[in-house]
Structures are given as structure tokens and as C-alpha cells.
C-alpha positions as CSV (number, residue, x, y, z in Angstrom):
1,X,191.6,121.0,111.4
2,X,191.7,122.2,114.7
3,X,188.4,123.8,114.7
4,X,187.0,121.9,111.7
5,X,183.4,120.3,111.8
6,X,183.2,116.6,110.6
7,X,179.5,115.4,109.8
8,X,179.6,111.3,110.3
9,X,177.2,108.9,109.0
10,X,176.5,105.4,110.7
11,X,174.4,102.8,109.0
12,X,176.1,99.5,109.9
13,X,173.2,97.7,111.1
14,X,170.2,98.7,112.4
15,X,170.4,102.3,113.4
16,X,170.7,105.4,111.4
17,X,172.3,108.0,112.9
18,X,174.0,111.2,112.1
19,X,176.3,113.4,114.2
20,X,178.7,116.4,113.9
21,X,181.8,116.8,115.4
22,X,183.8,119.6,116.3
23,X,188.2,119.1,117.4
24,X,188.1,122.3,119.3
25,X,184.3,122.3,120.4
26,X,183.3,118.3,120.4
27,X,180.0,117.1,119.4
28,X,177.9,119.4,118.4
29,X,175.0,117.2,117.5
30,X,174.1,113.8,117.0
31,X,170.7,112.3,116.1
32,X,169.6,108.4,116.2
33,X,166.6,106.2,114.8
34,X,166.5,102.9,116.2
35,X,165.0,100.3,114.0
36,X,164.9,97.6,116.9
37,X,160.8,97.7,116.5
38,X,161.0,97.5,113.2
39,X,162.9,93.8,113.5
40,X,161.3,92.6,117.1
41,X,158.7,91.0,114.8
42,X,161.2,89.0,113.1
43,X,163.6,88.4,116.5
44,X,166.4,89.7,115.1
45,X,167.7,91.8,111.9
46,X,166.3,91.6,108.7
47,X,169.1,93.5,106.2
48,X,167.0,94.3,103.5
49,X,164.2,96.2,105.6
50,X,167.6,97.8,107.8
51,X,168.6,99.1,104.0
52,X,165.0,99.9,103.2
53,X,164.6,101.8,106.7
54,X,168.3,103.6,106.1
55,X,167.1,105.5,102.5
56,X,164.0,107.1,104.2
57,X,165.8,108.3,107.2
58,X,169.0,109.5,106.6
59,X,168.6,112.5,104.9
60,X,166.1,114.3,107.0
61,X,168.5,113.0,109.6
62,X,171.2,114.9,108.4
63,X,169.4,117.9,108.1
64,X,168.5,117.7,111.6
65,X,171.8,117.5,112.6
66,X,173.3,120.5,111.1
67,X,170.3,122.4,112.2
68,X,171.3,121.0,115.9
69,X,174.8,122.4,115.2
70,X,173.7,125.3,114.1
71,X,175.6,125.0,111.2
72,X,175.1,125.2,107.5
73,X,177.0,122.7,105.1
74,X,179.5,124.9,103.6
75,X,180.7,125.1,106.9
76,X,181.6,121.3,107.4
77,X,185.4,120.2,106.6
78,X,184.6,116.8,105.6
79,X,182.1,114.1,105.5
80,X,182.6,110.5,107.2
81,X,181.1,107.3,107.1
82,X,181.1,103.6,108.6
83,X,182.3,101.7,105.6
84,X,182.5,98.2,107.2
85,X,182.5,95.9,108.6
86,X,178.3,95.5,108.8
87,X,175.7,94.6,106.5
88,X,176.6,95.3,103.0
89,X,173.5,96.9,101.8
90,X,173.2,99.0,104.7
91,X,176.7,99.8,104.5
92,X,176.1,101.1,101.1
93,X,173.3,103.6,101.5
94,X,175.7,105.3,104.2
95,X,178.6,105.5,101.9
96,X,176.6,106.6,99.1
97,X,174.8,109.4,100.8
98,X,178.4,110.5,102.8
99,X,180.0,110.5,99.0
100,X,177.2,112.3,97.4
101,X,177.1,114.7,100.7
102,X,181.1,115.0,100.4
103,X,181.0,115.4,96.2
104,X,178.5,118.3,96.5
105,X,180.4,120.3,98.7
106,X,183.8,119.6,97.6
107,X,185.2,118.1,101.1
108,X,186.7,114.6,101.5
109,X,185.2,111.9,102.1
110,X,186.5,109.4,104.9
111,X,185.8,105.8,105.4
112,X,186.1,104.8,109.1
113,X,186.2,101.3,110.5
114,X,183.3,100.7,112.4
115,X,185.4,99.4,115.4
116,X,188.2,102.5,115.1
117,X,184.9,104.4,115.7
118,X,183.9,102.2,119.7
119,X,188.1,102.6,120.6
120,X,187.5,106.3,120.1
121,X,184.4,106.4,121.2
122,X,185.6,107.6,125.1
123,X,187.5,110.3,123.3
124,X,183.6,112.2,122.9
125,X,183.8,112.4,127.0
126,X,186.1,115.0,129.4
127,X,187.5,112.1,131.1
128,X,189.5,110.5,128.1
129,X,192.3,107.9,127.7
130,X,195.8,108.9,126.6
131,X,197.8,106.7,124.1
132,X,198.6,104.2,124.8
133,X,196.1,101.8,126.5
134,X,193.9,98.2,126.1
135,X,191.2,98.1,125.1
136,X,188.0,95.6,125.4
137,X,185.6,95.7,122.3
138,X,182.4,93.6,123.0
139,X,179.3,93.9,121.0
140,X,176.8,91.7,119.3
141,X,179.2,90.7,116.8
142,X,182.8,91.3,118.1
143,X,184.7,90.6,121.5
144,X,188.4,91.7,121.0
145,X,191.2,92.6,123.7
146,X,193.5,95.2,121.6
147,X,196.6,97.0,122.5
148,X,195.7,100.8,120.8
149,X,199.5,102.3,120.6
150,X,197.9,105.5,118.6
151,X,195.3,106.1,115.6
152,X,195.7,103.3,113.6
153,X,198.4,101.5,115.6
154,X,196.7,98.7,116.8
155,X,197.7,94.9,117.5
156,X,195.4,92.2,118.5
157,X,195.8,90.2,121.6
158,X,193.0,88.3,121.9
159,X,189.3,87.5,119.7
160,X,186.5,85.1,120.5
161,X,186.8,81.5,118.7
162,X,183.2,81.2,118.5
163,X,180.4,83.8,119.2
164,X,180.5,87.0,120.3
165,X,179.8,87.9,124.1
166,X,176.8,89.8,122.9
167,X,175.6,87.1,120.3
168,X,175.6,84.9,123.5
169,X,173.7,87.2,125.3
170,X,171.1,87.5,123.1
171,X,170.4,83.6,121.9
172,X,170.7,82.8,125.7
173,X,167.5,85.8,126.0
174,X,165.9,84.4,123.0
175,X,166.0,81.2,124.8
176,X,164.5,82.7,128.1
177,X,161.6,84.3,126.0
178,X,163.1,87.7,126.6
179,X,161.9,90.3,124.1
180,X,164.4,91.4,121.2
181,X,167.0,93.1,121.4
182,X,167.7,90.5,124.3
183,X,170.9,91.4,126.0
184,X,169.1,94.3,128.1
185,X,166.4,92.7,128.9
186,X,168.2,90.0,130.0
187,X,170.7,91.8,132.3
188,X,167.6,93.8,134.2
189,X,166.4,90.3,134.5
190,X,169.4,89.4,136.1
191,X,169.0,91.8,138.7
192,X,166.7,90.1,140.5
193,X,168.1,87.0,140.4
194,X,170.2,85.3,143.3
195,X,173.3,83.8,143.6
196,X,174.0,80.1,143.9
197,X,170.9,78.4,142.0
198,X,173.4,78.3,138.9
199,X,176.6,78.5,138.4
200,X,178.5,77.9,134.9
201,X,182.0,77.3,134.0
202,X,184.1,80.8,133.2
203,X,185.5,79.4,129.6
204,X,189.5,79.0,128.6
205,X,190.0,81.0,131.7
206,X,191.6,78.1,133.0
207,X,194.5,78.0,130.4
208,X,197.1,80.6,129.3
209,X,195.9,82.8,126.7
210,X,193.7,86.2,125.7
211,X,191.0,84.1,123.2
212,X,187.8,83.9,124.3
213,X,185.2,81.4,123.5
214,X,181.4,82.0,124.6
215,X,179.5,78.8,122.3
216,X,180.0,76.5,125.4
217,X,178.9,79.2,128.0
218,X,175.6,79.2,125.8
219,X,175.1,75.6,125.2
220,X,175.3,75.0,129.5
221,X,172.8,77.7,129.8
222,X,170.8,76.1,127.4
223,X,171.2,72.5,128.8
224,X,170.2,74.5,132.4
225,X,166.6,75.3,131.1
226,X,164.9,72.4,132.2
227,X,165.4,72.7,135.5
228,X,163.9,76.6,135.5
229,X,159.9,76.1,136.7
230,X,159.4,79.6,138.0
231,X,160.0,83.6,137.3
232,X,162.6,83.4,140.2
233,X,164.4,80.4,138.6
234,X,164.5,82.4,135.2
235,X,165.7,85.5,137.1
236,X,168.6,83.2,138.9
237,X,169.6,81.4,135.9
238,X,170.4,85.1,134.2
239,X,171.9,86.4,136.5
240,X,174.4,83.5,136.8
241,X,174.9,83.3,132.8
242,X,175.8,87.3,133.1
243,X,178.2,86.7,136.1
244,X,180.1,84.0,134.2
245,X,180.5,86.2,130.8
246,X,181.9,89.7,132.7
247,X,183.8,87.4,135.1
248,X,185.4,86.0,131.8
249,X,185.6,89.1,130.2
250,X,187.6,90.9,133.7
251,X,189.6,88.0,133.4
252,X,191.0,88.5,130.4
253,X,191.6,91.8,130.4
254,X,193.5,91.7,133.7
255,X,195.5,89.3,131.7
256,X,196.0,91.5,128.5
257,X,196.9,94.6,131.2
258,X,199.6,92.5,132.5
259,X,201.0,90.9,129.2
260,X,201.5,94.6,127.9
261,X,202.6,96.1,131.0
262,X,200.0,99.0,130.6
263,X,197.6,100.7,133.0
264,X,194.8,102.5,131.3
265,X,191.6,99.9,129.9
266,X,188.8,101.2,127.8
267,X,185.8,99.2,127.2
268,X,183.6,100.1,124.2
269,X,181.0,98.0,122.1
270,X,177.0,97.6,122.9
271,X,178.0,95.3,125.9
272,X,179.9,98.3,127.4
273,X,176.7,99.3,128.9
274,X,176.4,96.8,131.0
275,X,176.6,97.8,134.8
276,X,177.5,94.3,136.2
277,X,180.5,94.6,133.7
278,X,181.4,98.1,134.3
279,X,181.6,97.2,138.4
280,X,183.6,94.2,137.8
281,X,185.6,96.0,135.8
282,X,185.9,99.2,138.0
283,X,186.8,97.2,140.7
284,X,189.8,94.8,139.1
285,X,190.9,98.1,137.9
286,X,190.8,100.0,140.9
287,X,192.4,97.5,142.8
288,X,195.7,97.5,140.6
289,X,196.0,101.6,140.8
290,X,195.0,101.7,136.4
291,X,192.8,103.7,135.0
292,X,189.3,102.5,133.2
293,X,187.4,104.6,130.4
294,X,183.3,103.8,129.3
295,X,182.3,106.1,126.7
296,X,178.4,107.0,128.2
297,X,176.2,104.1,127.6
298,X,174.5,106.0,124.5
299,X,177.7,105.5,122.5
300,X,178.5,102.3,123.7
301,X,176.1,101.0,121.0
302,X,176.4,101.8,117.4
303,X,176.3,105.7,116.5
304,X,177.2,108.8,114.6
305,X,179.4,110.5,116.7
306,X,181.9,108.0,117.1
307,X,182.6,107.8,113.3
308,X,182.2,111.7,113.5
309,X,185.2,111.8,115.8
310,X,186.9,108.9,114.2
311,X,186.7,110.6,110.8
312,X,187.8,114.1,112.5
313,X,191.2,112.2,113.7
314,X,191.8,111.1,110.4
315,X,191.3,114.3,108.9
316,X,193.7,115.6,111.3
317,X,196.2,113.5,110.4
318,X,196.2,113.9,106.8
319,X,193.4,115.2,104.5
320,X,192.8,112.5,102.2
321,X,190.7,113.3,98.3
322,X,187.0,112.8,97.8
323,X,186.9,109.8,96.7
324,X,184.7,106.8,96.1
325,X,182.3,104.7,98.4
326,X,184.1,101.7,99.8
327,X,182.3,99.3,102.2
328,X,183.4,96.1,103.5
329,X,181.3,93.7,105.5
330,X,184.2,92.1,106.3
331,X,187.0,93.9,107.6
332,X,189.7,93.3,110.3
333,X,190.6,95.8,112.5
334,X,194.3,94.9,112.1
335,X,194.1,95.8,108.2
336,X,194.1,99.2,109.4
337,X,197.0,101.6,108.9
338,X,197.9,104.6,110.4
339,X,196.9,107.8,108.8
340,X,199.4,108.8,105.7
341,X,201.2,112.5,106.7
């Protein structure tokens, strides 16, 4: 497995992608539609048009992949998909095409957890995290603090109580009239705001504990509102929202670093791309001699090559059958095992 190709398949949500990846070569190719036009009209996912969107692209997808790779599909050792935790339907066309790719060709088929895929996402990059580390997953539907012992080995140490850190960011850009998706827009917003007009409370940072909770942190914001009467006010009262989540966010995993005695944080998810975070963070980290790890900011958001390599390290471990298409749309990273040898 070594030098074996793994073709991955991500459909989670709104973006089809499909990548190859290679253990002794690493990504070979990886190709991405983005269905965030598709949905702006509606201001925010519709699942049955992500479904709809996912049959029509994903084969021609595929095809452009391998032809990327330079690679025909004999070649490939096995086929891998996201198989949760996402939309169901969307889940499903991924896992059906991955099981009818897998079937013809007679390779297995591997279902990979859609957050195993973000942990090992900085593994696609030359700087890359040894075992064992922390790591932050924050996304539009997650925010977790994990301790990752190895593939598979991982225990939770803290998970938001309420919405997700990038749920808050976008229904606090909704609320700003930002365009969908909201959380970039509203961080370049942000930029141009100024310190001091706002400030908001940094929540359960005050208290013992890893949980994080990010409903109140909206609700202020939202409560702010009335008082913003210009472009500059809008600009200030982003920028002090985004300050209060990453200061949160640095917070806690300063805290998690500590409670596990390790040095080495990675930071994965859709909200890994955000530079005010990434500072923060490189600064905490920097200051107590660790170690941090981004993936690059394409593969902080959902993708193929992260279940690519994800599957690969499966496959490494052990070489499961073909078998049939699982999804789950719910599906907690804890349930995971490592791989059976």
C-alpha cells in the first residue's frame, strides 16, 4: 500500500469533489465544483438540489481526476468515500458512485468519517504533525477540541453546547446583509473595522472547562445591530464579533494543550481559513515553544483529498472487502475505531 493510489469521493454537503491520492507520491489530483451559487438564492443549502447537483457532476469529475493523475482505473487500489456525517441524500449519491466505482474494478471500498478526513487533512502538506497532537475542528457545523493519539484513537475534550463557530458566523453575516456563504465575507469585512466600538463577552471562558458555547455570542451581536448606522459601524461591529470567537477559540485550545500535556495543535474545518485565527493562534503557539499545523486554506473546507488520504490510511492499516454503501448523517467522531490488522 505503500505506493497505492486511492481515488476519494466527497459529497457531504454542497461540494462535489474528487481527488486521488498517492502514500509514496501524495496527491496526485483533486478536482472541486462548488455549488455555493447554486444555493445563494435560497441563503443557505437546499439538500435536495445539493443531491440533484451531486448525480450530474460527479462522474465527469472522476474522470477528470484520473486523467489529472495520469492514471487509468485498473491502476487505483481502492475507492473511498465520505459516508457521514452530512446530508443524507447527498451522502448517498457519493457512496453509491464510490461502491459502483469500487464493485467494477474489484477494489475495496472505504467509508471515511467526514471529520477523520479535516484531522488528516495537514497530512496532504510537507510540514505535517506527528502522533500524537490536539486538534481544533471548526466548521459550519462542528467545533471540537480532540486529543488524536493515532488513526482512529481519538478522545474528545471539548464540543460546542449550542452552534457551531461557523453556524455563528454565518447567521451573524446573514444578519449584517453579507452575501452567502457569510463567514468570508464577513471576516474581509472585519478587516476594516476598528477596535473598541464593540466589544462582546468571550463565552464559558470564564469557567473551567473545554465546551464551547457560541448561541450567546450571536444573540449580543444581534442585540448590537441597532446601534450600527453606517458601513464603518458594520465593518467595526465584525470585526469585534470575529475577535471574540478566535479569542475563544485560542482560549480553549491553550487550555486543551495544557490538560494533555502535549505540544503540537492542528486546526482543520472551513473556519481554519481564517487569518485572524491562524495569527492568534500562531502566536499562543509560538509563545509556549509548540508546534501549529493548517492544512492550506483549500482543504480547510470540505474536499476530496482529505477523504483520499483518509481512506489511503485505512487501507494501510488493513484492507477491508468491497462492501456496501453505508452513510450516516449522524455520526460521532468518538464511534470511530482504529483500523482492524
Amino acid at each position: 500500500m505503500r505506493n497505492a493510489a486511492v481515488l476519494g469521493v466527497e459529497t457531504s454537503c454542497d461540494e462535489t469533489a474528487v481527488a486521488i491520492y498517492d502514500g509514496a507520491r501524495g496527491l496526485l489530483a483533486h478536482v472541486l465544483h462548488s455549488q455555493a451559487a447554486l444555493h445563494a438564492r435560497y441563503g443557505g443549502v437546499v439538500p435536495e438540489l445539493a443531491a440533484r447537483d451531486h448525480v450530474g457532476r460527479i462522474y465527469a469529475l472522476a474522470q477528470e481526476a484520473l486523467r489529472r493523475a495520469a492514471l487509468e482505473p485498473h491502476q487505483l487500489a481502492g475507492v473511498a468515500y465520505t459516508a457521514g456525517p452530512g446530508l443524507a441524500g447527498a451522502l448517498l449519491v457519493g457512496g453509491a458512485f464510490a461502491a459502483g466505482y469500487a464493485a467494477a474494478l474489484d477494489r475495496p471500498l472505504v467509508a471515511v468519517h467526514h471529520m477523520e478526513g479535516h484531522l488528516l487533512a495537514p497530512m496532504l502538506e510537507e510540514h505535517r504533525p506527528e502522533f500524537p497532537f490536539v486538534a481544533l475542528l471548526v466548521s459550519g457545523g462542528h467545533t471540537l477540541l480532540v486529543e488524536v493519539a493515532g488513526l482512529g484513537h481519538y478522545r474528545i475534550l471539548g464540543e460546542t453546547l449550542d452552534d457551531a463557530v461557523g453556524e455563528a458566523f454565518d447567521k451573524v453575516a446573514k444578519a449584517l446583509g453579507l452575501p452567502y456563504p457569510g463567514g468570508p465575507h464577513l471576516a474581509r469585512l472585519a478587516e476594516s473595522g476598528r477596535a473598541g466600538p464593540f466589544r462582546f463577552a468571550r463565552p464559558m471562558t470564564d469557567r473551567p472547562g473545554l465546551d464551547f458555547s457560541f448561541s450567546g455570542l450571536k444573540t449580543a451581536v444581534l442585540t448590537a445591530l441597532p446601534r450600527v448606522k453606517s458601513e464603518q459601524d458594520r465593518a467595526d461591529l465584525a470585526r469585534a464579533f470575529e475577535e471574540a470567537a478566535v479569542e475563544t477559540l485560542a482560549i480553549k485550545c491553550e487550555r486543551a494543550l495544557d490538560e494533555t500535556g502535549l505540544n503540537r495543535l492542528v486546526v482543520a474545518g472551513g473556519v481554519g481559513a481564517n487569518r485572524r485565527l491562524r495569527a492568534e493562534l500562531d502566536r499562543r503557539v509560538r509563545a509556549r515553544n509548540g508546534a501549529l499545523y493548517f492544512p492550506r486554506a483549500e482543504f480547510c473546507t470540505d474536499n476530496a483529498a482529505m477523504i483520499a488520504c483518509a481512506g489511503w490510511a485505512r487501507l494501510a492499516e488493513a484492507r477491508p472487502p468491497t462492501s456496501a454503501i453505508e452513510v450516516r448523517a449522524r455520526w460521532p467522531l468518538d464511534d470511530l475505531r482504529p483500523p482492524a490488522t
